[in-house]
N, C-alpha and C positions, 0 to 999 in steps of 0.2 A: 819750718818749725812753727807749730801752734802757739799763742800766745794769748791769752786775757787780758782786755784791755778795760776797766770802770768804765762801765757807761756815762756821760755828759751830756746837759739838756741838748747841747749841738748835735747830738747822735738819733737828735727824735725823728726826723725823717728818713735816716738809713732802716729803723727799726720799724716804722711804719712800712717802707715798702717792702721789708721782708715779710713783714704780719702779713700785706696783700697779696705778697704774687700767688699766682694760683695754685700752684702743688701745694704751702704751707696752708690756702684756706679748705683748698679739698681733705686734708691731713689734721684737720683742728676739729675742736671738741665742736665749734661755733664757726659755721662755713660761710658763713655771711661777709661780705666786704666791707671795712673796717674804715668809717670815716675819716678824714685827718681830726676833726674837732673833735671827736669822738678818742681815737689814738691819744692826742695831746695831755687830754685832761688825766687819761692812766699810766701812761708816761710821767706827767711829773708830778704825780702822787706815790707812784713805784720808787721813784727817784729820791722820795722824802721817809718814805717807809724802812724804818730800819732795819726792818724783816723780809726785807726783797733788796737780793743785790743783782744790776744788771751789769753785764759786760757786752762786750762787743770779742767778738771771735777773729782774730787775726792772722794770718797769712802769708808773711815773704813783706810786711809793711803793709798790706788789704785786707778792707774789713770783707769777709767772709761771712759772716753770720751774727748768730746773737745768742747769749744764754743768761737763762735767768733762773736764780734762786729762791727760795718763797719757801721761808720761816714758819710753821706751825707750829706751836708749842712746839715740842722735843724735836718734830721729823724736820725737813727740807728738803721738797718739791722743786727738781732738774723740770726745765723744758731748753728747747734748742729749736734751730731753724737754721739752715744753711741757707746761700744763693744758689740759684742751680747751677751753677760752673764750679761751686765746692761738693758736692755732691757725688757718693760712691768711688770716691779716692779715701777712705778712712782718718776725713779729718776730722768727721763728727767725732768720733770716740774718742781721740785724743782731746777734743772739747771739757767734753765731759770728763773726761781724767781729771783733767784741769778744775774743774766745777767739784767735784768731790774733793779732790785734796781741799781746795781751799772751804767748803762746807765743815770737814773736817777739825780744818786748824782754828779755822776763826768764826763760827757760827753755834758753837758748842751742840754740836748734834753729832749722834752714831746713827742713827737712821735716813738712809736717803731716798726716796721714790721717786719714780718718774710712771708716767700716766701717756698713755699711745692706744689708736687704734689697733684692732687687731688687723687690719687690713697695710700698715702702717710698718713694713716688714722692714726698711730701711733703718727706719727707727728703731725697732726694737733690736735689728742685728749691731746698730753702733753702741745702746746701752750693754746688751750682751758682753759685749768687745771689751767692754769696760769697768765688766766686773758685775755687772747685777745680773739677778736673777730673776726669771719670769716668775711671778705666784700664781697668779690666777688670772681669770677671767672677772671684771667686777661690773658696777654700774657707777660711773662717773659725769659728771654734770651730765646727766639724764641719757647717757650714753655706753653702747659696749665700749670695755674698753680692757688693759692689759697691764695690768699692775706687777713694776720690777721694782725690782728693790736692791740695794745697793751691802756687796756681802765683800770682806776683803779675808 
C-alpha cells in the first residue's frame, strides 16, 4: 500500500539522490547533475514555502520515491520521481492519486498539471492512470514538453 509521508529537513539526501540518479536527470526539464550544496539550499527553502508541499512516496515501510506539489495562484504543479526498483509496477499513479486528493482537500485548488517530456512515456502513462488528461504539446522551461491536466 502506497502512502504519503511530509517531507523533513532529514529526507534532504534521500531526495537529492533521487533528483541525480540518471534516468530522473535524462527525464528532467534541466539534465544537468544537481550539486548537494546546490540541492540543499532548494530543499529547505521548498520546505519553508507554503505553496510547495514535499512528501516522500512510501512502500511496505520504504521510501520509494518523492512527490512535490507547487502552488501557483489557483493551479498546482504534480512532479514525482520513483527509484528504479519502484518503477513499472504502477506505484507511480497510486502516487499521484494520493497527491491530487490531498491538492484537492487542503490546497484549495480544482486545477492540477503536471509537465513531462514527450519522450517521457512512463510518466505520462502513470498521470494517464490517474486521471489526467493529455492537452497538448507546449514550451516549458524552454523545453518540449506534454501538458496533462488533472479532470475527475
Amino acid at each position: 500500500m502506497i502512502k504519503l509521508v511530509q517531507t523533513k529537513i532529514a529526507d534532504s539526501k534521500f531526495w537529492w539522490k533521487i533528483r541525480n540518479e540518471k534516468t530522473v536527470r535524462e527525464v528532467s526539464f534541466d539534465t544537468k547533475s544537481i550539486p548537494y550544496s546546490t540541492h540543499k539550499k532548494w530543499f529547505e527553502e521548498k520546505l519553508k514555502n507554503k505553496n510547495s508541499k514535499l512528501f516522500l512516496i512510501m512502500n511496505k515501510g520504504k521510501k520509494i520515491g518523492q512527490l512535490r506539489l507547487e502552488k501557483n495562484n489557483s493551479e498546482v504543479e504534480v512532479s514525482i520521481a520513483l527509484a528504479p526498483t519502484a518503477r513499472g509496477k504502477g506505484l507511480g499513479n497510486q502516487a499521484i492519486r494520493l497527491g491530487v486528493k490531498f491538492a484537492l482537500e487542503k490546497m484549495s485548488t480544482k486545477k492540477i498539471l503536471a509537465f513531462t517530456k514527450p519522450e517521457n512515456l512512463g510518466s505520462i502513462k502513470a498521470f494517464e492512470k490517474a486521471g489526467f488528461k493529455n492537452l497538448s504539446e507546449v514550451n516549458y522551461k524552454d523545453s518540449r514538453a506534454i501538458l496533462l491536466e488533472f479532470s475527475d
